[in-house]
Kinemage of the C-alpha trace (Angstrom):
@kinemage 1
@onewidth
@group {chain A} dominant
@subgroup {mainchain}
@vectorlist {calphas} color= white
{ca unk a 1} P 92.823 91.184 35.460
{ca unk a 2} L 89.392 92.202 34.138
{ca unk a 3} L 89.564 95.382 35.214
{ca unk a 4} L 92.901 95.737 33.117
{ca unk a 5} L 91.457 95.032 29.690
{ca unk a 6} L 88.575 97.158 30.094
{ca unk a 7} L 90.666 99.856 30.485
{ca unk a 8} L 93.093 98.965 27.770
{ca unk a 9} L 89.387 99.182 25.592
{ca unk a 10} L 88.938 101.930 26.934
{ca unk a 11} L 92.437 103.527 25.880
{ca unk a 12} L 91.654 101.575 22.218
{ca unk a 13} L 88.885 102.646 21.460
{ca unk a 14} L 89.656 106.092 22.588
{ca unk a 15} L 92.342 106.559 20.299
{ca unk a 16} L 90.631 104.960 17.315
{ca unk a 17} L 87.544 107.447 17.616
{ca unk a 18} L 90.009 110.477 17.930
{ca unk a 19} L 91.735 109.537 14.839
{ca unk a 20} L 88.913 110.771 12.261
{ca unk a 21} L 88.324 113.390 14.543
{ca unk a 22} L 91.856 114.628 14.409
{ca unk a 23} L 91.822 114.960 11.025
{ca unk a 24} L 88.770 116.984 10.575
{ca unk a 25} L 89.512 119.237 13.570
{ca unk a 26} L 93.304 120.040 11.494
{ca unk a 27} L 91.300 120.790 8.132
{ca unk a 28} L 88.823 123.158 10.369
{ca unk a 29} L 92.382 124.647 11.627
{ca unk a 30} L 93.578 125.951 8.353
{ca unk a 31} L 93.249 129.799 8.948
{ca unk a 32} L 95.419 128.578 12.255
{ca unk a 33} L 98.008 126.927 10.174
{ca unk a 34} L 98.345 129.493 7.767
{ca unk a 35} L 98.825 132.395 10.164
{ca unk a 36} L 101.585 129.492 12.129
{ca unk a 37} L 103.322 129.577 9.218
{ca unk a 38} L 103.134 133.254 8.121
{ca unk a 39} L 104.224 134.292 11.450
{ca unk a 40} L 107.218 131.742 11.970
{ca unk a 41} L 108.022 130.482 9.123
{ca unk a 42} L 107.140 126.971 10.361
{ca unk a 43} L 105.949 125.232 7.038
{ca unk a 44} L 102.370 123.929 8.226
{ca unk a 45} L 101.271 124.060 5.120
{ca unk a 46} L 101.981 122.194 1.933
{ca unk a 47} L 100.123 121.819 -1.392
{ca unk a 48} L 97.744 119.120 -0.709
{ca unk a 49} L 96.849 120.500 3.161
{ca unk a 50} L 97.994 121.041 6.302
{ca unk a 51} L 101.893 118.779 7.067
{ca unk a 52} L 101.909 115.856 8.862
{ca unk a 53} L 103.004 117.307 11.737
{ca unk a 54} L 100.253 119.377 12.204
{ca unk a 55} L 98.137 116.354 11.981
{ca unk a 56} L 100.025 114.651 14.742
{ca unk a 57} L 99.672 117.344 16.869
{ca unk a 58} L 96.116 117.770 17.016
{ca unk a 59} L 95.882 114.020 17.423
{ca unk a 60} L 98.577 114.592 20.290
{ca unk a 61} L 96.273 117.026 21.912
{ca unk a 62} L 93.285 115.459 21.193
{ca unk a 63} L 93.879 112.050 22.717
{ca unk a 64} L 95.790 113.679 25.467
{ca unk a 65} L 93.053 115.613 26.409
{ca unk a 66} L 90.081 112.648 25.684
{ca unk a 67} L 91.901 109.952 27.622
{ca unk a 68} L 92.324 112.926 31.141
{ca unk a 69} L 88.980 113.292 30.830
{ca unk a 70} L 88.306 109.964 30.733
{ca unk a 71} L 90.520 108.886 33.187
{ca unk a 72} L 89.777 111.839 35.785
{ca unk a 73} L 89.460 110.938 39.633
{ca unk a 74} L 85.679 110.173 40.035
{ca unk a 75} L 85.973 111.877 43.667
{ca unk a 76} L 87.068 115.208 42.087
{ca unk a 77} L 84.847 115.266 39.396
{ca unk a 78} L 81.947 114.398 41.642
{ca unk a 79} L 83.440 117.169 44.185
{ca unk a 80} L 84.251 114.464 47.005
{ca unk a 81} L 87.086 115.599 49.160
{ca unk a 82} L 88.947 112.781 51.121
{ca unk a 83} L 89.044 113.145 55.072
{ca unk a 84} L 92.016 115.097 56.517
């Protein structure tokens, strides 16, 4: 049961830390947005910043990607291969 609540910490605390970091990584993304929505027609931008949506998705990616990395097989990462 331990073992459980660390790793719901872990998930936590994951997803708190990328939260400021989500938002900084959209503002860095502007150029991005603004070709997104020049190109499709998308509306990524409004006239305060990017849309919510755009926040959302880097937070999407961004906590998608932190908690596989944390989460990764120790064996592969380490390059262990299991017996055949």
């Amino acid at each position: 049961m331990k073992g459980f609540f660390v790793q719901l910490l872990k998930v936590v605390a994951t997803a708190v830390v990328s939260a400021p970091l989500a938002v900084m990584l959209t503002w860095m993304l502007l150029p991005f947005w603004d070709w997104l929505e020049a190109s499709t027609g998308l509306e990524s931008r409004g006239h305060s910043g990017p849309s919510g949506w755009c926040y959302l998705a880097v937070y999407g990616v961004l906590l998608v990607a932190s908690l596989s990395l944390l989460f990764w097989p120790r064996s592969r990462a380490q390059g262990e291969h299991s017996p055949s």
